[in-house]
N, C-alpha and C positions, 0 to 999 in steps of 0.2 A: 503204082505205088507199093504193092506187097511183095515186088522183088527186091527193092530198097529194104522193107521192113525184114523179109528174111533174110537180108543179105547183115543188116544189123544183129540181127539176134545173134547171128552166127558169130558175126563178130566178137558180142557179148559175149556169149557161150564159149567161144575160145581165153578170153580174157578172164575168167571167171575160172576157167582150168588153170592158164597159165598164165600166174598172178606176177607180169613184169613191174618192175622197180618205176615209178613214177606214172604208171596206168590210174585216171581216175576211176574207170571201170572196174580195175583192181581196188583198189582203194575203198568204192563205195561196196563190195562183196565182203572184202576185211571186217569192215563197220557193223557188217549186217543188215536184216531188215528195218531197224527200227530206223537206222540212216538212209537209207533209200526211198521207205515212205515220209521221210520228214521233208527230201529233195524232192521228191513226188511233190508233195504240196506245196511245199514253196513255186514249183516251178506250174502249175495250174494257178496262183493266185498272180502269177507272174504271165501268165498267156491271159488272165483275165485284164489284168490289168491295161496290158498293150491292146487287146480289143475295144475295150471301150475308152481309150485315145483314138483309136483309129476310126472308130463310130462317131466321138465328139468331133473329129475333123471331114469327116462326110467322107473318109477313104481318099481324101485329095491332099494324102501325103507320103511322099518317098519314104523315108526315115521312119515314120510309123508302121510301115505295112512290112518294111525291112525287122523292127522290134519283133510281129507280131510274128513274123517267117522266124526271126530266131527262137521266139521265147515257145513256138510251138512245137519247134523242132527240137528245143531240151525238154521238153512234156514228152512229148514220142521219144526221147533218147528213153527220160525216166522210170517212163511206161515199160519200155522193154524192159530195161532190169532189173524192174519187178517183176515182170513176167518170168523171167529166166532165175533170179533168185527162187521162185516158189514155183518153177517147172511148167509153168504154161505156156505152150509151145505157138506163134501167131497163127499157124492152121486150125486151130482150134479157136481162137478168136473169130478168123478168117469165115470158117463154117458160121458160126453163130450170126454173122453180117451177114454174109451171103441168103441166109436163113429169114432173117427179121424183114431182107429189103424185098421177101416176096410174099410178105403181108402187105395187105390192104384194110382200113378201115379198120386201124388199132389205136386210134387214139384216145387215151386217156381221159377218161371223165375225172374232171374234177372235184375232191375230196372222197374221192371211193377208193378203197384198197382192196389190193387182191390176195 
């Protein structure tokens, strides 16, 4: 999947340079951040939403797991153009995973902060 995602960014990143006429990509750079994190959210309330449709039907439906595949995939579009608006390059994300998934035995206690 992290050839998709940088092959995305790249994308981004091109489009974000070279701001063509009728690009949403363009369009949400124009706007600025404060448009991009308002898509950002809408489009997480909007992958929350199709999850638990698709939980309430026990996963034994076409249509819903299709919702959940789109509305996820404009969350990861989202994602990235705020990454790429405020310079964070997915290698750097990438690292951080790579990083967290060779921990063991970090699970969060309950009501403690660190």
């Amino acid at each position: 999947m992290s050839d998709i995602l940088t092959e995305l960014y790249e994308l981004v990143e091109e489009r974000k340079t070279v701001r063509e006429e009728g690009s949403y990509t363009a369009y949400l750079f124009d706007e600025g951040l404060d448009k991009i994190l308002k898509k950002l959210g809408e489009e997480c309330v909007e992958t929350i939403i199709a999850a638990k449709n698709l939980k309430a039907a026990e996963g034994d439906s076409v249509e819903l797991r299709e919702a959940l595949s789109n509305e996820s995939s404009d969350l990861i579009y989202h994602l990235i153009v705020m990454l790429s608006e405020l310079g964070v390059r997915p290698d750097e994300v990438e690292g951080v995973l790579r990083e967290r998934m060779k921990k063991t035995g970090n699970l969060k206690q309950p009501g403690k902060t660190e």
